[in-house]
C-alpha positions as CSV (number, residue, x, y, z in Angstrom):
1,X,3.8,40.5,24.5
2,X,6.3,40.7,27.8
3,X,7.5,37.4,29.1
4,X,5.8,38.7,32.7
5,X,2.4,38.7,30.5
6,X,2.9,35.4,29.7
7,X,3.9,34.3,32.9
8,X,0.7,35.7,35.0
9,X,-1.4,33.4,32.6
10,X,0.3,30.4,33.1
11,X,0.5,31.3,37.1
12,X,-3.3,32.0,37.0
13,X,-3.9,29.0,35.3
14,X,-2.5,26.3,37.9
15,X,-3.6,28.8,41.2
16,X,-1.2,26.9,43.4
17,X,1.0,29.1,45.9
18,X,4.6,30.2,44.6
19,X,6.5,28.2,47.3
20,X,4.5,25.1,46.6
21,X,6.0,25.2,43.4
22,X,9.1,26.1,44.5
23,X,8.9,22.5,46.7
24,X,7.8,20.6,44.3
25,X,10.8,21.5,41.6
26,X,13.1,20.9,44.7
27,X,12.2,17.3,45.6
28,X,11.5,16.7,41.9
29,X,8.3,15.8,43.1
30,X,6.9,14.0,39.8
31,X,3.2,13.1,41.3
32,X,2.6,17.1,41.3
33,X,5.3,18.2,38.3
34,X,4.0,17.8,34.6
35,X,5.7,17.6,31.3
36,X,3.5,21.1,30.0
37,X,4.1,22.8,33.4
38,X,7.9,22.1,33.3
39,X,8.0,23.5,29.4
40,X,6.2,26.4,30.3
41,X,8.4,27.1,33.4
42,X,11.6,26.6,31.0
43,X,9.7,28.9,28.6
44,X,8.1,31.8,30.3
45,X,11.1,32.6,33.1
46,X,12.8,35.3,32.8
47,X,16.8,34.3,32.6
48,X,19.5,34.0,35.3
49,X,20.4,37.0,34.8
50,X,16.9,39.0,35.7
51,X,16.3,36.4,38.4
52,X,19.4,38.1,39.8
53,X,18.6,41.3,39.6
54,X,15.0,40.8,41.1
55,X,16.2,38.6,43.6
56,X,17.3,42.1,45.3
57,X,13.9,43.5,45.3
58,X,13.1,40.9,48.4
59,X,12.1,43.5,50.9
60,X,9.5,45.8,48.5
61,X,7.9,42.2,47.9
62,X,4.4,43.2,48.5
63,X,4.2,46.1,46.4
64,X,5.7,43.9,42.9
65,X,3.4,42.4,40.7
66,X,2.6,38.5,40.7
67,X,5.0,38.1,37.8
68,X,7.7,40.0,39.9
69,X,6.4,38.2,43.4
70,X,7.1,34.5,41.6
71,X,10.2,34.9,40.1
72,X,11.9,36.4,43.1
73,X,10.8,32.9,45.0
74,X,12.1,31.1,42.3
75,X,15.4,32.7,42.1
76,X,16.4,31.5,45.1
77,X,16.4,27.5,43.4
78,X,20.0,27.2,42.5
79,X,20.6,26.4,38.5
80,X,16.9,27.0,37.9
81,X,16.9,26.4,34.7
82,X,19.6,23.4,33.8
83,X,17.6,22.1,36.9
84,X,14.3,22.6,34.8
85,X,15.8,20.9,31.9
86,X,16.9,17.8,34.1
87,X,13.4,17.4,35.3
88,X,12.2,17.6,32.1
89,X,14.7,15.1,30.7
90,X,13.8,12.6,32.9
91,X,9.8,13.1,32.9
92,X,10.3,12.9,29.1
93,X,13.2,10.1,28.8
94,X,11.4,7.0,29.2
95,X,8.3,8.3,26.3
96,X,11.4,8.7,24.1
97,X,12.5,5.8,24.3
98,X,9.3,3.7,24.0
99,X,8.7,5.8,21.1
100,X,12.3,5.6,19.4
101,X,12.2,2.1,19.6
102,X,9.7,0.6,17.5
103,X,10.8,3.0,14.8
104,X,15.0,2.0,14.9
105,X,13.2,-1.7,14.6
106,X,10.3,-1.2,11.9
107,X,13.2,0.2,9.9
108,X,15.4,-2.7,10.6
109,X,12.9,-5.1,10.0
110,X,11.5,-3.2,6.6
111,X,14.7,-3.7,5.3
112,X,15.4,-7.1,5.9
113,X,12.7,-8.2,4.1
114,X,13.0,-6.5,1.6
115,X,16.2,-7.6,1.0
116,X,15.0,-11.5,1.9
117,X,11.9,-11.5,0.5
118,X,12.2,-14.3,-2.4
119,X,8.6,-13.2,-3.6
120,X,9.6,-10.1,-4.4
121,X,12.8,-10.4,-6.3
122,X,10.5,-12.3,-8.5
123,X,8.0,-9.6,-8.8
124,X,11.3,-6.9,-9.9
125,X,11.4,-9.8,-12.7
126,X,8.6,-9.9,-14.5
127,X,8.3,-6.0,-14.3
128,X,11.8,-6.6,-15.8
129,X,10.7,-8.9,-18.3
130,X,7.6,-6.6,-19.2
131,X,9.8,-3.7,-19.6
132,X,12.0,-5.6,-22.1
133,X,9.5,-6.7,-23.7
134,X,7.6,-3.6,-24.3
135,X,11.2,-2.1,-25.7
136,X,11.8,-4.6,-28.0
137,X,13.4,-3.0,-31.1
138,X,14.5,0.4,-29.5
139,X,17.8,1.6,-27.7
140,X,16.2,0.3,-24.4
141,X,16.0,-3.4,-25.2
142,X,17.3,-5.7,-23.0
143,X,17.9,-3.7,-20.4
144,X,20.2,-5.5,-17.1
145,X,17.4,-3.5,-14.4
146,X,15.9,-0.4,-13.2
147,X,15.4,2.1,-10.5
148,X,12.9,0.8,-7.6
149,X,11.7,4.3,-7.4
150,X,10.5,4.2,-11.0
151,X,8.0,1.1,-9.6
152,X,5.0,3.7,-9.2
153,X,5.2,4.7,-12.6
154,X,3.5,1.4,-13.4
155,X,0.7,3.2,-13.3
156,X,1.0,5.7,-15.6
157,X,1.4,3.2,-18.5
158,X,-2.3,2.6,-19.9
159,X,-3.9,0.3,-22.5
160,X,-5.5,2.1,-25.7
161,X,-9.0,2.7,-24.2
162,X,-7.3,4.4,-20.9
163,X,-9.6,1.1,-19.0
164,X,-6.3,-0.2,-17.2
165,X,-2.7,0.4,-16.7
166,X,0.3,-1.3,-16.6
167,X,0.1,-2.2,-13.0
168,X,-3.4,-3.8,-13.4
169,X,-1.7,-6.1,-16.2
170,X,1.5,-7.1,-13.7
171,X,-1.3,-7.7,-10.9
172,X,-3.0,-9.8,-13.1
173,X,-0.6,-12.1,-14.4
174,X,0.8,-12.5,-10.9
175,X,-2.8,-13.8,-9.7
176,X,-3.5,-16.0,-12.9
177,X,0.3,-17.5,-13.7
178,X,2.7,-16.6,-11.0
179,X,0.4,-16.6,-7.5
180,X,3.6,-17.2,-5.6
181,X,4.7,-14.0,-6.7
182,X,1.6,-12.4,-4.4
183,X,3.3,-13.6,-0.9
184,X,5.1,-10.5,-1.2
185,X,2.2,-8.4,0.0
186,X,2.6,-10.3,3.0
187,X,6.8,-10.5,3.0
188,X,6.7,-7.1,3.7
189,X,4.6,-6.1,6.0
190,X,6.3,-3.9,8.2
191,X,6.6,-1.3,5.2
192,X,4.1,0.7,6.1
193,X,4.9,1.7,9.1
194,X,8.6,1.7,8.5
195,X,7.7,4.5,5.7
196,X,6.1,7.1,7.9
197,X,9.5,6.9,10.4
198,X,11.9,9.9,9.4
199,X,15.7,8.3,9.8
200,X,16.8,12.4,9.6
201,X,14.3,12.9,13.2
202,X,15.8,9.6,14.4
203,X,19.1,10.3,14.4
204,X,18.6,14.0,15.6
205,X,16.5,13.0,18.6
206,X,19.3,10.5,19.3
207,X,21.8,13.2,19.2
208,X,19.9,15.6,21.6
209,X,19.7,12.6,24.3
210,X,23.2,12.0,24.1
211,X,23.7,15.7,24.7
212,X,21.3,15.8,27.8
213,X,22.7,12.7,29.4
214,X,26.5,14.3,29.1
215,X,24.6,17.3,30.4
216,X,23.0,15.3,33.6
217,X,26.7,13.8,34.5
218,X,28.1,17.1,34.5
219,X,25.6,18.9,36.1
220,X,25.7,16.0,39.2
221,X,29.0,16.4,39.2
222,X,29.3,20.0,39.5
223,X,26.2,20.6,41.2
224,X,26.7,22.7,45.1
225,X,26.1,20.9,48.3
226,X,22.4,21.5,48.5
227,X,21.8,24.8,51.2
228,X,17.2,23.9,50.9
229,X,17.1,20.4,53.5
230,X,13.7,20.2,50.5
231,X,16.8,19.9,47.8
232,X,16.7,16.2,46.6
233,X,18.1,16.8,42.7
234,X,21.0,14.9,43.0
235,X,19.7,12.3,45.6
236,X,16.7,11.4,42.8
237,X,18.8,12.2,39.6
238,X,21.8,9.8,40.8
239,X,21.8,7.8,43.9
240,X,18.4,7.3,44.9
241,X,16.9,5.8,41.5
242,X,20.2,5.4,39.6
243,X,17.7,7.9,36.5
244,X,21.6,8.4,34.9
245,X,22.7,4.7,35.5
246,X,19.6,3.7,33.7
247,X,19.6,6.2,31.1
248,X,23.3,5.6,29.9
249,X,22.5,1.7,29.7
250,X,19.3,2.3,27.6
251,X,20.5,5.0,25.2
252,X,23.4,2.3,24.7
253,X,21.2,0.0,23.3
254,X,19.3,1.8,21.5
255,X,22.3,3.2,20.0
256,X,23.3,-0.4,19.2
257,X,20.5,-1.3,17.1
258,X,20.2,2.3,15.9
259,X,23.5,1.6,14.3
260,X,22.9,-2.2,13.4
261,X,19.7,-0.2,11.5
262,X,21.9,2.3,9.6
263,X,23.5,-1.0,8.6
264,X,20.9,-2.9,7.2
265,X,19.3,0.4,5.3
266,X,22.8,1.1,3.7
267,X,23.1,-2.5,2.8
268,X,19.4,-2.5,1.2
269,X,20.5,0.2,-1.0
270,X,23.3,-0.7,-2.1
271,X,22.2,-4.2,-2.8
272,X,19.6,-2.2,-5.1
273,X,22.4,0.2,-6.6
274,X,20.5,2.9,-5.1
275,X,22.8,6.3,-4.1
276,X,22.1,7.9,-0.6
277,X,23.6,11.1,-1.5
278,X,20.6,11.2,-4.3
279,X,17.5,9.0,-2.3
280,X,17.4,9.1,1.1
281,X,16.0,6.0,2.9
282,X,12.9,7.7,3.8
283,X,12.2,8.7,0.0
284,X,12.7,4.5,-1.1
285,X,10.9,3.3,1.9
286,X,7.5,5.7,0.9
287,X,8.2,4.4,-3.0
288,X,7.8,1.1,-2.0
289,X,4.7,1.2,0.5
290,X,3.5,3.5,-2.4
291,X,3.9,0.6,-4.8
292,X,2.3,-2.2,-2.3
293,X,-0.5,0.2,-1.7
294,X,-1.3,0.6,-5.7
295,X,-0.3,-2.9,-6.3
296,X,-3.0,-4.1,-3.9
297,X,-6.0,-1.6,-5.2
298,X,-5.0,-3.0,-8.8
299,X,-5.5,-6.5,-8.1
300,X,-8.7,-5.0,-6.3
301,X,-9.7,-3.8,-9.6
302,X,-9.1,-6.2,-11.2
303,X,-11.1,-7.9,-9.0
304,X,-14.4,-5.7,-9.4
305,X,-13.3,-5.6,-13.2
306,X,-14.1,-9.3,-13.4
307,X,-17.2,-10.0,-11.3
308,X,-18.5,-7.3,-13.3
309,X,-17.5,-9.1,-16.5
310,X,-18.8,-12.2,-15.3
311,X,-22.2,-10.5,-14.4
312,X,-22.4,-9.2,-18.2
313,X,-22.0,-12.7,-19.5
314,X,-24.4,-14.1,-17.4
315,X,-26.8,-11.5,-18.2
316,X,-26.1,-11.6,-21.7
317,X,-26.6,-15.9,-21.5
318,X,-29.8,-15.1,-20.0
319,X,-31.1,-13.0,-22.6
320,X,-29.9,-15.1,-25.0
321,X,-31.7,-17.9,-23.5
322,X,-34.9,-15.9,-23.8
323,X,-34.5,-14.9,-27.2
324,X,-33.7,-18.4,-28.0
325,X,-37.0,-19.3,-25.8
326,X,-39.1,-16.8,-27.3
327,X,-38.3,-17.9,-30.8
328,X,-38.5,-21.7,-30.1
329,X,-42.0,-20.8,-28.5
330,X,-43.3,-18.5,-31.7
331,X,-42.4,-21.1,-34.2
332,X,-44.0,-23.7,-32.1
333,X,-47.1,-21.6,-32.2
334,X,-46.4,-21.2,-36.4
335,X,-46.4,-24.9,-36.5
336,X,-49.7,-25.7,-34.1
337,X,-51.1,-23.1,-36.8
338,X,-50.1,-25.0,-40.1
339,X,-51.2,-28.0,-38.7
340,X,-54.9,-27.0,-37.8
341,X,-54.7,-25.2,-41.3
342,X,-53.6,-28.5,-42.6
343,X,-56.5,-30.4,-40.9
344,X,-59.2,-28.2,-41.6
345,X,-58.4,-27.7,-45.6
346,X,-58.5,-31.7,-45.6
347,X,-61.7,-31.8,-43.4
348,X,-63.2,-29.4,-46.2
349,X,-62.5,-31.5,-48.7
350,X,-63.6,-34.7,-47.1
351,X,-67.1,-32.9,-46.4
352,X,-67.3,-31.8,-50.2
353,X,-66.3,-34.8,-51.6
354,X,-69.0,-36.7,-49.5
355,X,-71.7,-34.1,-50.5
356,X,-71.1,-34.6,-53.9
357,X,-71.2,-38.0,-53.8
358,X,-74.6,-38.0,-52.2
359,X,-75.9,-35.3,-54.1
360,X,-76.6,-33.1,-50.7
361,X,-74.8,-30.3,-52.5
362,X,-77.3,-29.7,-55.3
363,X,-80.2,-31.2,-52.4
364,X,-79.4,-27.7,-50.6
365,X,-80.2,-25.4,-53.8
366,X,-82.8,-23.3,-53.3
367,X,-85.6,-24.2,-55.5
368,X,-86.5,-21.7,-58.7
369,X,-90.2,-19.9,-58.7
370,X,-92.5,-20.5,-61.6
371,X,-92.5,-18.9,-64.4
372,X,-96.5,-19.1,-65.2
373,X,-99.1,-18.5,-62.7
374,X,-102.9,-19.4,-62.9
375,X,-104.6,-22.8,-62.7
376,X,-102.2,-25.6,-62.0
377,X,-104.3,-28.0,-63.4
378,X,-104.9,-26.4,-67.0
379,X,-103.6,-28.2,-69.8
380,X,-100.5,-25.8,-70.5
381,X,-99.3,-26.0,-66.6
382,X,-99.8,-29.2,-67.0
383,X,-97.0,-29.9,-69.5
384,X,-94.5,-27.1,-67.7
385,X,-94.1,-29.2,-64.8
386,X,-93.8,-32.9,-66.7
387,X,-91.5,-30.7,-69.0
388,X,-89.5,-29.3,-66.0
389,X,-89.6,-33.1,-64.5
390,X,-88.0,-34.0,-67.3
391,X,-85.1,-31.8,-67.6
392,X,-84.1,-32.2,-63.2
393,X,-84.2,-35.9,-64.2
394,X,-81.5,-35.1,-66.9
395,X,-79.3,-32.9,-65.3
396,X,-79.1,-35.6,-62.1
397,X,-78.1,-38.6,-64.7
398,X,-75.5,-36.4,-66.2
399,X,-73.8,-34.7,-63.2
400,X,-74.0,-38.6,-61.5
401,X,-72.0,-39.6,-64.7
402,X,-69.9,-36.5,-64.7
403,X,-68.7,-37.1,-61.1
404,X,-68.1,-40.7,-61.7
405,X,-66.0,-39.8,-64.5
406,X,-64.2,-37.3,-62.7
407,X,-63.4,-40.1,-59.9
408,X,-62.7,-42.4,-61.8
409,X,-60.0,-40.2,-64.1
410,X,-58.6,-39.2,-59.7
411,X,-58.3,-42.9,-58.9
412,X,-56.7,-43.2,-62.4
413,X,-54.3,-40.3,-61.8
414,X,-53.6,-41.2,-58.2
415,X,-52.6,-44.7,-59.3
């Protein structure tokens, strides 16, 4: 698409008139100038070169398009464009810096305590120690250390049922044994963020503001006596509000502890045998807020692992405790049971005894018919009944003097 297509959307999109514009990039006037309308300005316009050549087509104005009708007012703004990119500088300057800043120290800071932290030197020694330990007997036994990039692989190292890793054991023997150990969560706690700064973006964004500032002093003093009375660009760049004063001062000191920050990373890595030419800070920063990150969600799990473990025992005392219950309460019942059985076998024989003792139990026998009917008072009926007197009487004596014989061979046996 032609540059003068792009440029009718951008000038139908603001709908102010060409000269206004023309004012306001002349007196640098930053209440009505924007960082996006600046870049699109530096973007969309055609070069000197064209401005030049449509510069002559002043008096058949009318008949060019609004493309054509803008950039022949904006030709006539001496060094357009290294004007454009001063502007832009200096709307942009002071967001760089803000923004430059807490990056060159998060590194700094990162560093130092990484190096400092006392907590975690001692956590690099137990992995140590684990790692010897688990290579007793082979060709890596007792090794002197380790690469700190190799930390993450912690996790890769499982138990035999795959439940938890290597990193889940270190996390745990730091909470039960070595708690100390655990301040180093908190030792390096600008990690994070010093991970997601890019040194490489850092020191090329450092690089292109030296270049524009070098650019600014030149262009000021080079720069023609303004011919436009609207014409303030050196007045504002220079003397008015010192903008290159100011910038040379800050971009010294952020050079300053930009360098003091290469410093301290070079130190850190060397201090850790670590080779720049083969990990760049950036790559050994994100290993280690990798490692913090895992490191915490293991001791997290570990966490969970045991309030779940703790919730099985207590479920499992609990059942047990109603099992136990539930068979202390049965053979209570078994034993109420044996007892009435007990009771009412010797309540049996209590009431038999005492019935054959006072004969009740042959009392109760149900009386035999007859044998003869007809006249109870003839002479053979007559001598049934005395005969059948006769022979109760009998039986009563002898089954008296068989149950006192019977008792009396008991009480004989009992004593």
């Amino acid at each position: 698409m032609p540059l003068c297509v792009f440029l009718a959307i951008f000038l139908g999109s603001f709908r102010v008139p060409y000269e206004e514009i023309k004012r306001m990039i002349l007196e640098i006037d930053e209440a009505q100038l924007s960082e996006s309308m600046i870049q699109n300005l530096i973007k969309h316009l055609p070069d000197q070169k064209q401005l030049n050549e449509l510069s002559k087509l002043k008096n058949e104005y009318k008949n060019l398009s609004e493309p054509e009708q803008f950039a022949i007012v904006m030709s006539s703004v001496t060094r357009l464009r290294p004007r454009l990119g001063a502007v832009l500088f200096k709307l942009q300057f002071e967001e760089q810096v803000n923004n430059l800043k807490p990056e060159i120290m998060a590194v700094s800071t990162a560093c130092e305590e990484i190096k400092k932290s006392r907590s975690f030197s001692q956590l690099l020694e137990l992995v140590l120690l684990m790692g010897n330990y688990m290579n007793a007997g082979s060709r890596n036994a007792q090794t002197f250390g380790y690469n700190l990039c190799s930390l993450c692989k912690l996790k890769d190292t499982k138990s035999a049922d795959q439940t938890i890793t290597l990193l889940h054991f270190l996390a745990e023997v730091c909470e039960e044994k070595y708690p100390n150990v655990l301040s180093f969560l908190e030792d390096l706690q600008h990690l994070d963020k010093a991970s997601r700064v890019s040194v490489e973006s850092l020191e090329k964004t450092l690089k292109q503001m030296e270049g524009q500032i070098k650019q600014l002093g030149t262009d000021l003093e080079t720069f023609p006596q303004p011919e436009d009375p609207h014409d303030k660009f050196v007045t504002k760049m220079s003397i008015s509000f010192f903008f290159l004063v100011q910038a040379k001062d800050q971009f010294k000191q952020l050079s300053t502890i930009h360098k003091s920050m290469e410093n301290l990373y070079r130190d850190v890595m060397e201090y850790y045998a670590i080779d720049l030419k083969k990990v760049s800070v950036e790559e050994f920063l994100t290993d280690l807020s990798n490692f913090k990150t895992m490191f915490m969600q293991a001791a997290k799990d570990n966490m969970r692992r045991k309030e779940m473990e703790e919730k099985q025992r207590r479920a499992r005392i609990a059942q047990e405790k109603a099992e136990k219950e539930k068979l202390e309460k049965q053979q209570k019942k078994k034993h109420l049971l044996d007892i009435k059985t007990e009771k009412d076998e010797t309540g049996v024989m209590d009431s038999l005894l005492e019935a054959l003792q006072s004969g009740a139990a042959f009392r109760d026998r149900r009386k035999r018919t007859p044998r003869f009917k007809g006249d109870q008072s003839s002479p053979a009926c007559k001598n049934s009944q005395v005969f059948r007197s006769r022979r109760k009487e009998e039986r009563s004596g002898a089954s008296q003097s068989s149950m006192g014989s019977w008792f009396h061979k008991a009480g004989a046996d009992a004593e």
